[in-house]
C-alpha positions in Angstrom: 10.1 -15.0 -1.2 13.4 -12.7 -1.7 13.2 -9.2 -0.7 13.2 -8.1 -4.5 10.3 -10.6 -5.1 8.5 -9.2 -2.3 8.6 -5.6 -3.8 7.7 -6.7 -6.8 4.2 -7.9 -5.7 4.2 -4.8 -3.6 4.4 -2.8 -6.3 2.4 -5.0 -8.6 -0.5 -5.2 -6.2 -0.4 -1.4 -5.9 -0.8 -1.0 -9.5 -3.9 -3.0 -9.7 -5.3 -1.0 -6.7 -4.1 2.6 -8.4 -6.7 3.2 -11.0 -9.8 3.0 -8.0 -7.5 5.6 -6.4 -6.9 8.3 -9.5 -10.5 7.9 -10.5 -10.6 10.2 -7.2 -7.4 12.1 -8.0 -5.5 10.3 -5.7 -2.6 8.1 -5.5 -0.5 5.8 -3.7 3.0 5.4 -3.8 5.2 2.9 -2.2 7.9 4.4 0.2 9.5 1.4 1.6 9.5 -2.6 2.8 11.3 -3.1 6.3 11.7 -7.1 5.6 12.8 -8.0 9.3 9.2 -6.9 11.0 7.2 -7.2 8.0 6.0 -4.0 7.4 5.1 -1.7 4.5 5.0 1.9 4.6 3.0 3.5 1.6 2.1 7.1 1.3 -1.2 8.6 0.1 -1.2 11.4 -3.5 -3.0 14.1 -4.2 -6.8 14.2 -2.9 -5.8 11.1 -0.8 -3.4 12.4 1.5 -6.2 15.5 2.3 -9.1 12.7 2.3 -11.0 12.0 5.8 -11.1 8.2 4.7 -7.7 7.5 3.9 -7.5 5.3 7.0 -9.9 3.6 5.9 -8.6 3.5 3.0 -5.6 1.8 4.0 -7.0 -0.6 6.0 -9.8 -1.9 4.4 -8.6 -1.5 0.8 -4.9 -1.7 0.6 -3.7 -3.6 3.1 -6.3 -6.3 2.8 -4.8 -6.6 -0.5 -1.2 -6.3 0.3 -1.6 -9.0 3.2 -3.6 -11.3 1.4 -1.1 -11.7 -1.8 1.7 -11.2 0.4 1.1 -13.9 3.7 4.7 -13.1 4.9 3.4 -8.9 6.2 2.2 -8.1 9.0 1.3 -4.7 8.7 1.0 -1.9 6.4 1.6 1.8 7.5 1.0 5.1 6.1 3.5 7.7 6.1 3.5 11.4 5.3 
């Protein structure tokens, strides 16, 4: 996959996972995709950046998804 491509999913798997997240008045919103180590850094919106499960969150919601559509990540990391 090209860089672009990869954002695209990115970004398209995000907006599948975004409704679950405003139904809590919370967001995501993708920051940026470091290609060479395979990392994604997203950053939690409103009642998501203040919520005690946004690790979880992360790792059990988003970037199960992000890894499993995407097989060439390695890791996805929240930034503030």
């Amino acid at each position: 996959m090209t860089k672009e491509t990869v954002i695209e999913t990115i970004e398209s798997i995000l907006f599948q996972i975004r409704p679950t997240l405003l139904k809590d008045g919370g967001d995501i919103e993708f920051v940026r995709y470091e290609e060479d180590i395979g990392v994604v850094e997203v950053r939690f919106l409103g009642q998501c950046a203040q919520c005690p499960m946004q690790m979880m969150t992360l790792r059990a919601g988003v970037e199960r998804w992000l890894l499993s559509g995407i097989p060439s990540l390695k890791r996805i990391e929240l930034v503030h």
